[in-house]
TIVO-2410 file (N, C-alpha, C; in nm, 3 decimals):
# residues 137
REC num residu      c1      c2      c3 atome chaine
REC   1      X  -0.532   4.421   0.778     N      A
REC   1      X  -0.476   4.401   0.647    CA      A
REC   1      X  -0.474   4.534   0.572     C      A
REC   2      X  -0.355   4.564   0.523     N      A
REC   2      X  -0.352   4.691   0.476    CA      A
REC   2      X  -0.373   4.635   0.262     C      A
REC   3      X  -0.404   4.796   0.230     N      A
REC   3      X  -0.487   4.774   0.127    CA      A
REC   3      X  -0.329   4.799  -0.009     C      A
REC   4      X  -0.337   4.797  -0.133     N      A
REC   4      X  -0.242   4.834  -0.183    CA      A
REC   4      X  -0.301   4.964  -0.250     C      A
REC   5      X  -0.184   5.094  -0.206     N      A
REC   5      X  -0.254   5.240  -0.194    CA      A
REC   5      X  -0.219   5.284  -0.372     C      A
REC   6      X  -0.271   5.360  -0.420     N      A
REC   6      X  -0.261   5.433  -0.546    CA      A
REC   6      X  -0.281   5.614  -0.466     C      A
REC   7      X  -0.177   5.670  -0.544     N      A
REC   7      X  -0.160   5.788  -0.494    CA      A
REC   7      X  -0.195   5.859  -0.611     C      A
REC   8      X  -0.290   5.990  -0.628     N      A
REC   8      X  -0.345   6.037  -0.733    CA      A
REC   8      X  -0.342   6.166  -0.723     C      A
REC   9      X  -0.378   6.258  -0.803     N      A
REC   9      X  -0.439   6.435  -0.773    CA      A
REC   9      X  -0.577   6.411  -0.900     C      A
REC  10      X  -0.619   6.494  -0.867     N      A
REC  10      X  -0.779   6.478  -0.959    CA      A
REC  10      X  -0.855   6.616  -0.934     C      A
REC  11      X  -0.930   6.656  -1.050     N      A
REC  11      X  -0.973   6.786  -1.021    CA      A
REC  11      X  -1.130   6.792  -1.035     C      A
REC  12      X  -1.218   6.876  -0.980     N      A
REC  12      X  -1.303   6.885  -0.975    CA      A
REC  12      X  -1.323   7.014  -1.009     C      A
REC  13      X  -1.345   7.010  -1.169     N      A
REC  13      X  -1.374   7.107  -1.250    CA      A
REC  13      X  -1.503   7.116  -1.286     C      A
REC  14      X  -1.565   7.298  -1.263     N      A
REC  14      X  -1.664   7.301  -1.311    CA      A
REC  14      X  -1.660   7.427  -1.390     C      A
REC  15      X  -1.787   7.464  -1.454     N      A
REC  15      X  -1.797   7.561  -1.553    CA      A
REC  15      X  -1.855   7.673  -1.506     C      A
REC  16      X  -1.884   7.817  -1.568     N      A
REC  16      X  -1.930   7.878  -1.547    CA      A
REC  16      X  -2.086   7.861  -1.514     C      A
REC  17      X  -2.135   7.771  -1.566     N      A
REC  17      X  -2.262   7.741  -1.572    CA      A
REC  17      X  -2.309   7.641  -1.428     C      A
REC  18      X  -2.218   7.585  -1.363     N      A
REC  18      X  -2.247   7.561  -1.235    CA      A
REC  18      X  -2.240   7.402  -1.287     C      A
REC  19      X  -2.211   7.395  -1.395     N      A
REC  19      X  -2.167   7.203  -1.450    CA      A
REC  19      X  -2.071   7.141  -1.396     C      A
REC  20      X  -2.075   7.028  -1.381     N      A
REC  20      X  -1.940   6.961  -1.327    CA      A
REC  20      X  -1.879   6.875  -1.465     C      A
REC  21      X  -1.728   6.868  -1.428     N      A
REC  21      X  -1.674   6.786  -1.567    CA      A
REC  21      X  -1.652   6.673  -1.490     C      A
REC  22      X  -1.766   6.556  -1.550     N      A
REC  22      X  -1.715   6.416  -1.520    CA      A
REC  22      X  -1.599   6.315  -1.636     C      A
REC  23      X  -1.548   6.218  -1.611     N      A
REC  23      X  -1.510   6.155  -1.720    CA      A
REC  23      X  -1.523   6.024  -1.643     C      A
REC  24      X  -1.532   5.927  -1.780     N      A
REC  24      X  -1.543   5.749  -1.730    CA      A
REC  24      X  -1.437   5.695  -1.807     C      A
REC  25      X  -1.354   5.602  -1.782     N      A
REC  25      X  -1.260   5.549  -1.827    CA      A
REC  25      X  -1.294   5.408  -1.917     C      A
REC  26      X  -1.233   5.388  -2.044     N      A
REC  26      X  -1.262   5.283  -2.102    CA      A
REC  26      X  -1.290   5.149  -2.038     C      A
REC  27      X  -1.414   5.075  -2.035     N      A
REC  27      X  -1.461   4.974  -1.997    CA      A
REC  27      X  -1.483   4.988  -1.829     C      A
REC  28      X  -1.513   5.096  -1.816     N      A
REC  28      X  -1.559   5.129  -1.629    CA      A
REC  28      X  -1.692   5.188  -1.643     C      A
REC  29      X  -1.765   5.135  -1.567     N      A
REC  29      X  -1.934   5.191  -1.534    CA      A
REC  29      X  -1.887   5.334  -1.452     C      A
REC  30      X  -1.830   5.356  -1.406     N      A
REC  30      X  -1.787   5.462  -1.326    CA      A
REC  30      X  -1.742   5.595  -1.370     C      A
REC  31      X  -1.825   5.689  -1.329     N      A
REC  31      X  -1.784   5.853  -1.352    CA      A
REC  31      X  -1.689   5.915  -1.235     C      A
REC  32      X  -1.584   5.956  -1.289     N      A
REC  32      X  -1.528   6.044  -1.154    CA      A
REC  32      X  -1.449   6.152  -1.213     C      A
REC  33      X  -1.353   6.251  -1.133     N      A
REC  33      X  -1.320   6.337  -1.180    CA      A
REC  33      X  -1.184   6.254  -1.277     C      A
REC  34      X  -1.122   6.412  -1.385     N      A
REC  34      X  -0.993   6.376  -1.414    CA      A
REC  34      X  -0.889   6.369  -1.354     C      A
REC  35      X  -0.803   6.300  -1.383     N      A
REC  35      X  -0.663   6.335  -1.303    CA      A
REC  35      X  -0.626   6.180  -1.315     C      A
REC  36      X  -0.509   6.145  -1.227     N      A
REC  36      X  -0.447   6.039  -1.263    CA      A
REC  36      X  -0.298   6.023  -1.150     C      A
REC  37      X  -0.232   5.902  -1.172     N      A
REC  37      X  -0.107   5.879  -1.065    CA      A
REC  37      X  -0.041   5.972  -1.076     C      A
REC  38      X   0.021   6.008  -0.982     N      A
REC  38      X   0.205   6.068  -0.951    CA      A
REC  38      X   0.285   6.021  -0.988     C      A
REC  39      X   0.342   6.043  -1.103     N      A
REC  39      X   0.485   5.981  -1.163    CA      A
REC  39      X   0.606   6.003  -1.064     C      A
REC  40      X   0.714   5.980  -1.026     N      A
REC  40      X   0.809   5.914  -0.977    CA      A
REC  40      X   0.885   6.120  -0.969     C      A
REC  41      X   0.894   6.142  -0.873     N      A
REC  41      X   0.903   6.339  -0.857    CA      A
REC  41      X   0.843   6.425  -0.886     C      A
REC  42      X   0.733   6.375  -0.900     N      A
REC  42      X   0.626   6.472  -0.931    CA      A
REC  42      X   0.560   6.525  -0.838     C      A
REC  43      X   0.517   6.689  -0.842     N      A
REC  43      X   0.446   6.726  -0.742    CA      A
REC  43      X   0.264   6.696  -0.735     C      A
REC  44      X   0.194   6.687  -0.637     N      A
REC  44      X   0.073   6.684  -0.700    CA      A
REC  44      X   0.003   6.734  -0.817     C      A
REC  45      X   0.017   6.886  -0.826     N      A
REC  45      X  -0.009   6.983  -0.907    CA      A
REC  45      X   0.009   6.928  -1.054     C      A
REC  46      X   0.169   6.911  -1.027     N      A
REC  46      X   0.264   6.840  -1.178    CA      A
REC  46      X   0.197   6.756  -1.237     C      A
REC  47      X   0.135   6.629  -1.143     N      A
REC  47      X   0.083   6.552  -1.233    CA      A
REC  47      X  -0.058   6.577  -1.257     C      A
REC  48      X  -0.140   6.683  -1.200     N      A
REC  48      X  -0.238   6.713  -1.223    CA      A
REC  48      X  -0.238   6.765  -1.379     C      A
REC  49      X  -0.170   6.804  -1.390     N      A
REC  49      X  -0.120   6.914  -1.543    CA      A
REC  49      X  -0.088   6.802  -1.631     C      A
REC  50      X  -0.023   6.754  -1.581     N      A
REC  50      X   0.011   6.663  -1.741    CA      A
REC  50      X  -0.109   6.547  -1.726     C      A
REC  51      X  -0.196   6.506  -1.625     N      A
REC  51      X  -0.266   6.421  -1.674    CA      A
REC  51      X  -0.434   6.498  -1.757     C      A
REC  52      X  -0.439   6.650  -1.698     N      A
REC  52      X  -0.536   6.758  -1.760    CA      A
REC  52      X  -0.469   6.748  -1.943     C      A
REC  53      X  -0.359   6.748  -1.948     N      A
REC  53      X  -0.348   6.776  -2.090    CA      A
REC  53      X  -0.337   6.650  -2.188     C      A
REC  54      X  -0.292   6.527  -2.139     N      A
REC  54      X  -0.328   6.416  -2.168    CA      A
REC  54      X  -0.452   6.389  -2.182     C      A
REC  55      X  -0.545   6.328  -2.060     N      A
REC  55      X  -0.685   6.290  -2.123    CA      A
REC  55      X  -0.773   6.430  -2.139     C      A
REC  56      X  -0.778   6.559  -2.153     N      A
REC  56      X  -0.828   6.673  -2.188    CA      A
REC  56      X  -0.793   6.747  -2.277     C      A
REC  57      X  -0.663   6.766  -2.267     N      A
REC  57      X  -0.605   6.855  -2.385    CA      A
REC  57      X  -0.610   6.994  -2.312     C      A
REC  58      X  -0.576   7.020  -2.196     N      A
REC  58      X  -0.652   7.112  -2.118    CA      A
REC  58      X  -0.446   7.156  -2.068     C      A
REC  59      X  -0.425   7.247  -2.097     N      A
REC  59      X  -0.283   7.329  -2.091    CA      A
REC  59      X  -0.288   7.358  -1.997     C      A
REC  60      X  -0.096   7.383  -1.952     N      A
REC  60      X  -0.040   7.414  -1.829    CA      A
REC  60      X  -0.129   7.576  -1.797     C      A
REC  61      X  -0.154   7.673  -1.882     N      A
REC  61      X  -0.183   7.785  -1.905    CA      A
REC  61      X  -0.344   7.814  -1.812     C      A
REC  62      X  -0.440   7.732  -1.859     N      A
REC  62      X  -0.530   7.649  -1.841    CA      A
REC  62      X  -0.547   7.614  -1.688     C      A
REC  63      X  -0.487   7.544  -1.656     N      A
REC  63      X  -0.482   7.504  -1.489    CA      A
REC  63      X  -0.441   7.515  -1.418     C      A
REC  64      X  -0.321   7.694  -1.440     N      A
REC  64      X  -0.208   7.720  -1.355    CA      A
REC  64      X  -0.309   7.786  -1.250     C      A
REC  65      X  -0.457   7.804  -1.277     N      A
REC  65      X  -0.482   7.865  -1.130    CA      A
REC  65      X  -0.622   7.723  -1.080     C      A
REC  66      X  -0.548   7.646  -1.056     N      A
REC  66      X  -0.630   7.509  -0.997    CA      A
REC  66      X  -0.584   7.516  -0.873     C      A
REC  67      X  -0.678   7.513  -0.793     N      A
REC  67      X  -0.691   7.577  -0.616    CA      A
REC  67      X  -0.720   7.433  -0.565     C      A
REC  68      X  -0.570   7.383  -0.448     N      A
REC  68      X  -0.568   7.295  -0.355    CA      A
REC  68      X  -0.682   7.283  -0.250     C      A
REC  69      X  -0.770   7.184  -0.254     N      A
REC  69      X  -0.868   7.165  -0.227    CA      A
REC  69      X  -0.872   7.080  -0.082     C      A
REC  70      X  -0.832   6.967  -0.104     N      A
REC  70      X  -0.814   6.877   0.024    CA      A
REC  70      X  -0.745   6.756  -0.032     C      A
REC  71      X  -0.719   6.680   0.097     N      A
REC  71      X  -0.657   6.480   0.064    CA      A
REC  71      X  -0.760   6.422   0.138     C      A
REC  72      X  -0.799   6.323   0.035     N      A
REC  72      X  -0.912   6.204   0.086    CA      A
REC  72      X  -0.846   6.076   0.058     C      A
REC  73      X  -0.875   5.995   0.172     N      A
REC  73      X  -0.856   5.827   0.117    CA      A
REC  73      X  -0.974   5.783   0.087     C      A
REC  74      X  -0.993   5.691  -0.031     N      A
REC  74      X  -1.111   5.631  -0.045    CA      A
REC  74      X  -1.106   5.514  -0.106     C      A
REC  75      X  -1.223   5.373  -0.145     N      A
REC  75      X  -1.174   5.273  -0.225    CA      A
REC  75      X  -1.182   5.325  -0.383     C      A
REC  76      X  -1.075   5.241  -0.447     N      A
REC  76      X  -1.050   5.215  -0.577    CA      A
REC  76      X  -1.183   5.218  -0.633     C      A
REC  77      X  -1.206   5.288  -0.757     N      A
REC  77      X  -1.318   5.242  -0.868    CA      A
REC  77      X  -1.300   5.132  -0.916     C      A
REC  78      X  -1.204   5.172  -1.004     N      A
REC  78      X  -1.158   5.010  -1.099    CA      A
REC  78      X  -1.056   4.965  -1.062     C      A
REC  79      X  -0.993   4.941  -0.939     N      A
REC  79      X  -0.896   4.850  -0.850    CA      A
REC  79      X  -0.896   4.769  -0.742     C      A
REC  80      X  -1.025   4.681  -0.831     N      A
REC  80      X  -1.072   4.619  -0.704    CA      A
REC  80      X  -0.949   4.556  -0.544     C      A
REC  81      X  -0.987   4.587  -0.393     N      A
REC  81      X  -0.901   4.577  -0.323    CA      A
REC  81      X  -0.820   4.675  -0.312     C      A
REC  82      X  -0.765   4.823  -0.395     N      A
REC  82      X  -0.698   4.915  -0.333    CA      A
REC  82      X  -0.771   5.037  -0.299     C      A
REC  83      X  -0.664   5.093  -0.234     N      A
REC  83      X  -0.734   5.285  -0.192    CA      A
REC  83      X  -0.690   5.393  -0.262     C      A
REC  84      X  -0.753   5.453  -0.313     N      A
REC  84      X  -0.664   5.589  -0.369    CA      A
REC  84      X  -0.652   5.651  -0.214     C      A
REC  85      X  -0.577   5.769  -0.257     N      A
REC  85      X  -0.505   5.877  -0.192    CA      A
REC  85      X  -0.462   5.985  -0.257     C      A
REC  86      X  -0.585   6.078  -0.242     N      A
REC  86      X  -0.622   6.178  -0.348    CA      A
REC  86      X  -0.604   6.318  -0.322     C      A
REC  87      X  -0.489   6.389  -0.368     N      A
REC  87      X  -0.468   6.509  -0.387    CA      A
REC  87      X  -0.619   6.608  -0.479     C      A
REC  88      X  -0.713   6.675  -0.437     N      A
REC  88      X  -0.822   6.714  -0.494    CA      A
REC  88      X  -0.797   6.835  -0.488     C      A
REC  89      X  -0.785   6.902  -0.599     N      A
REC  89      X  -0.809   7.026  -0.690    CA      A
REC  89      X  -0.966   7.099  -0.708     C      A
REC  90      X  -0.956   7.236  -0.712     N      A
REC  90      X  -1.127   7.302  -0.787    CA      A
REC  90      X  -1.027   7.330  -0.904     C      A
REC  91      X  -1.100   7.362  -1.012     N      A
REC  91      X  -1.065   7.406  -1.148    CA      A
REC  91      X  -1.182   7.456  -1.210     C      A
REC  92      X  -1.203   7.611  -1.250     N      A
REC  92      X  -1.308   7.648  -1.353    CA      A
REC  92      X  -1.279   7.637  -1.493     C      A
REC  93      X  -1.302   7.568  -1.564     N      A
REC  93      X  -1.300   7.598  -1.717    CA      A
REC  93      X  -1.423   7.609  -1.819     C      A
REC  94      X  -1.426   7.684  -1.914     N      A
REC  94      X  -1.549   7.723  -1.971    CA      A
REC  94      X  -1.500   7.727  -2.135     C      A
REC  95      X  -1.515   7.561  -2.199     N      A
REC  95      X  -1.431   7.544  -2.286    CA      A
REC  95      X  -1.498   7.371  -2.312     C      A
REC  96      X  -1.543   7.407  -2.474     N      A
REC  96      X  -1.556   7.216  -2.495    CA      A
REC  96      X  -1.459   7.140  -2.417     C      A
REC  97      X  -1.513   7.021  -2.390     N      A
REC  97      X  -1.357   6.935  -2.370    CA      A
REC  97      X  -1.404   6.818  -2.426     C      A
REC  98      X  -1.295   6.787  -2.456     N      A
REC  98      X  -1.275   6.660  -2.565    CA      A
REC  98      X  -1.200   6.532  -2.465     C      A
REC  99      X  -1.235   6.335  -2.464     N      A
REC  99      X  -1.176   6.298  -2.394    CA      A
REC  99      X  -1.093   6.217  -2.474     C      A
REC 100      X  -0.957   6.215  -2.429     N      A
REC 100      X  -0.860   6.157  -2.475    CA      A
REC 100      X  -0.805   6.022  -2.404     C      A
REC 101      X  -0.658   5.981  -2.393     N      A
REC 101      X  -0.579   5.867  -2.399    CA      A
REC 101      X  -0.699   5.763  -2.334     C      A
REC 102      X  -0.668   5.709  -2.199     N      A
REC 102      X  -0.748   5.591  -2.165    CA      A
REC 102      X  -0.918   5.642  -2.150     C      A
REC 103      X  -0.954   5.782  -2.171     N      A
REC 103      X  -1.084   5.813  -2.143    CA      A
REC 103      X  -1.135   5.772  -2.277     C      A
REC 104      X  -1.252   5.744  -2.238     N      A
REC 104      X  -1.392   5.707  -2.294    CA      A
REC 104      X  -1.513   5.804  -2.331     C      A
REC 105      X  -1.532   5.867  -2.179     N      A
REC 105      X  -1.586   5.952  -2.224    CA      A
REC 105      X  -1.583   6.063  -2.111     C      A
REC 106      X  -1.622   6.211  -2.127     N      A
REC 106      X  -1.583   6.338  -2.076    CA      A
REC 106      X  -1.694   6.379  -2.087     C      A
REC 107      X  -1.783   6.426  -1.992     N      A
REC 107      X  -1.911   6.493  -2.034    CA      A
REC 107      X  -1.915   6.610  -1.890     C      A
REC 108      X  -2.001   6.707  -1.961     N      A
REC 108      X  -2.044   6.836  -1.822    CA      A
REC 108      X  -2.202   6.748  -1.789     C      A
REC 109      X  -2.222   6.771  -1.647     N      A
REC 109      X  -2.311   6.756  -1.570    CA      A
REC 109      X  -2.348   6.871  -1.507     C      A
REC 110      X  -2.506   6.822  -1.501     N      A
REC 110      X  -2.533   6.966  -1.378    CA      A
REC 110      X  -2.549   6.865  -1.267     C      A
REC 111      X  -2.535   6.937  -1.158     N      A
REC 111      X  -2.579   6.906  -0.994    CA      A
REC 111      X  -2.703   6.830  -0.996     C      A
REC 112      X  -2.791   6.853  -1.056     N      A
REC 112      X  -2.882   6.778  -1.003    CA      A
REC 112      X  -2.874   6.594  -1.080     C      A
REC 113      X  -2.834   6.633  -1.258     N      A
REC 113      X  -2.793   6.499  -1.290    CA      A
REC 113      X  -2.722   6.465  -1.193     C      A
REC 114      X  -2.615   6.467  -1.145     N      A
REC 114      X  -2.421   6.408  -1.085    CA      A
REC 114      X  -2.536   6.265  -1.042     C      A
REC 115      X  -2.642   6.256  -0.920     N      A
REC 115      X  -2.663   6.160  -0.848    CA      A
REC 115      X  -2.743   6.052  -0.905     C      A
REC 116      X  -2.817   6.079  -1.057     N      A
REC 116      X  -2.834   5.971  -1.144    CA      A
REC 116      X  -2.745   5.879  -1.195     C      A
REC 117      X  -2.613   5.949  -1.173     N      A
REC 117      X  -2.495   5.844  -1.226    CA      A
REC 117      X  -2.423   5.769  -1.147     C      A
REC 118      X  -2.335   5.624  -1.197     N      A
REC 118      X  -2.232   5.547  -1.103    CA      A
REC 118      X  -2.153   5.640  -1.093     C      A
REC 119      X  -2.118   5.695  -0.976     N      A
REC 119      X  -2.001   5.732  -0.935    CA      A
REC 119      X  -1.891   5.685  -0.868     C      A
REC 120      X  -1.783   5.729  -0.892     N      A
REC 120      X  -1.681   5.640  -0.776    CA      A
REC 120      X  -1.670   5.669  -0.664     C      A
REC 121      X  -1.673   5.571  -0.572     N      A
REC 121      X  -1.631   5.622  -0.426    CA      A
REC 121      X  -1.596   5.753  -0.385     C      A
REC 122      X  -1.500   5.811  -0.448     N      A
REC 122      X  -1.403   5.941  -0.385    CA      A
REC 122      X  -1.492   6.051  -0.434     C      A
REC 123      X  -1.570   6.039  -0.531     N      A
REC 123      X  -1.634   6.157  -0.574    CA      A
REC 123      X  -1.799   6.159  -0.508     C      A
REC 124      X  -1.829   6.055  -0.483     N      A
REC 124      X  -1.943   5.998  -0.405    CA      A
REC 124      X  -1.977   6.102  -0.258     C      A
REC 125      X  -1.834   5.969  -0.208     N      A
REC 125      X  -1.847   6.002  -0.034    CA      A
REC 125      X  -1.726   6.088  -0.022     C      A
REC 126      X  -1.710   6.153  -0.079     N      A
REC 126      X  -1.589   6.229  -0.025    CA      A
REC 126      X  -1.579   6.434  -0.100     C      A
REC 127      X  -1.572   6.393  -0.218     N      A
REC 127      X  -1.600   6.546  -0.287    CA      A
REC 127      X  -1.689   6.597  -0.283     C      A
REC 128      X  -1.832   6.535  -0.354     N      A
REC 128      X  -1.960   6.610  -0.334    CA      A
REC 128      X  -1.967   6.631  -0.208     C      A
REC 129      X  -1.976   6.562  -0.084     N      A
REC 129      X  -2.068   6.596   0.044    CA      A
REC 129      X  -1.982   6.715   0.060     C      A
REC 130      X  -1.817   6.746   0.030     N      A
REC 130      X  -1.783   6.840   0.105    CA      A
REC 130      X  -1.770   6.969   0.016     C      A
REC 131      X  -1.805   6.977  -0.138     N      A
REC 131      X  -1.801   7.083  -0.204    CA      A
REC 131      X  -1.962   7.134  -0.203     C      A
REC 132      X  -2.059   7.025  -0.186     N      A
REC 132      X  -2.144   7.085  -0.163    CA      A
REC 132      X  -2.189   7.149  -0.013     C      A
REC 133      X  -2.133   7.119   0.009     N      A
REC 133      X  -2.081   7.193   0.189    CA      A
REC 133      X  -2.053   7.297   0.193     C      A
REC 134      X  -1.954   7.331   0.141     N      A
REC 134      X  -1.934   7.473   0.127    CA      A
REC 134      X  -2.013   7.504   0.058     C      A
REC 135      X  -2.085   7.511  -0.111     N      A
REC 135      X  -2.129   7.567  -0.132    CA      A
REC 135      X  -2.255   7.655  -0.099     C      A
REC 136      X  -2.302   7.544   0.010     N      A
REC 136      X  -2.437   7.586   0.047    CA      A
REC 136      X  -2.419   7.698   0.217     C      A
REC 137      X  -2.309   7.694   0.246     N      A
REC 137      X  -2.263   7.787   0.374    CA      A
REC 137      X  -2.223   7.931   0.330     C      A
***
């Protein structure tokens, strides 16, 4: 039985300070990165940018140097029964951020908090094991 797929890009932004930027979406226990669907010709990148300046406020200017990271499939946070299919971005920014449209809330983490929190699947089993992978090689 195949699942019904959501196709996304999402970034895994951190700060100079070695913080990660999580955000949780209104009425979700769940922290994961920003980012959001592919509108209808959009490139990954594209919608990475307009969904950074939507729930961040975070400019094309801002994330023109966001470095293609990898594609993961993983399950849905808040869709129960589907898979994302995730275009993943690094992004440094060193800059309040404020959370906007459907976000709730936007907060920096350090590494050692990230594993006190619900996380979603994709950022769980899929980003951390492999950014902290590299980092530690």
């Amino acid at each position: 039985m195949s699942h019904p797929v959501i196709l996304l890009a999402a970034a895994y932004i951190t700060n100079s300070e070695g913080q990660i930027l999580l955000v949780r979406k209104r009425g979700s226990a769940y922290y994961m990165q920003a980012g959001g669907k592919l509108e209808a010709g959009e490139t990954p990148l594209q919608a990475l940018q307009r969904e950074l300046d939507e729930e961040l406020g975070l400019k094309a200017d801002e994330t023109a140097h966001a470095h293609y990271e990898a594609y993961f499939e993983s399950p849905a946070a808040n869709e129960p029964g589907h898979v994302v299919h995730a275009h993943v971005f690094t992004l440094t920014v060193d800059r309040d951020i404020q959370a906007a449209a459907e976000l709730e809330e936007a907060r920096w983490v350090s590494p050692q908090e990230i594993r006190s929190l619900t996380l979603a699947p994709l950022l769980a089993d899929h980003i951390l094991p492999r950014l902290c992978t590299q980092a530690a090689a």
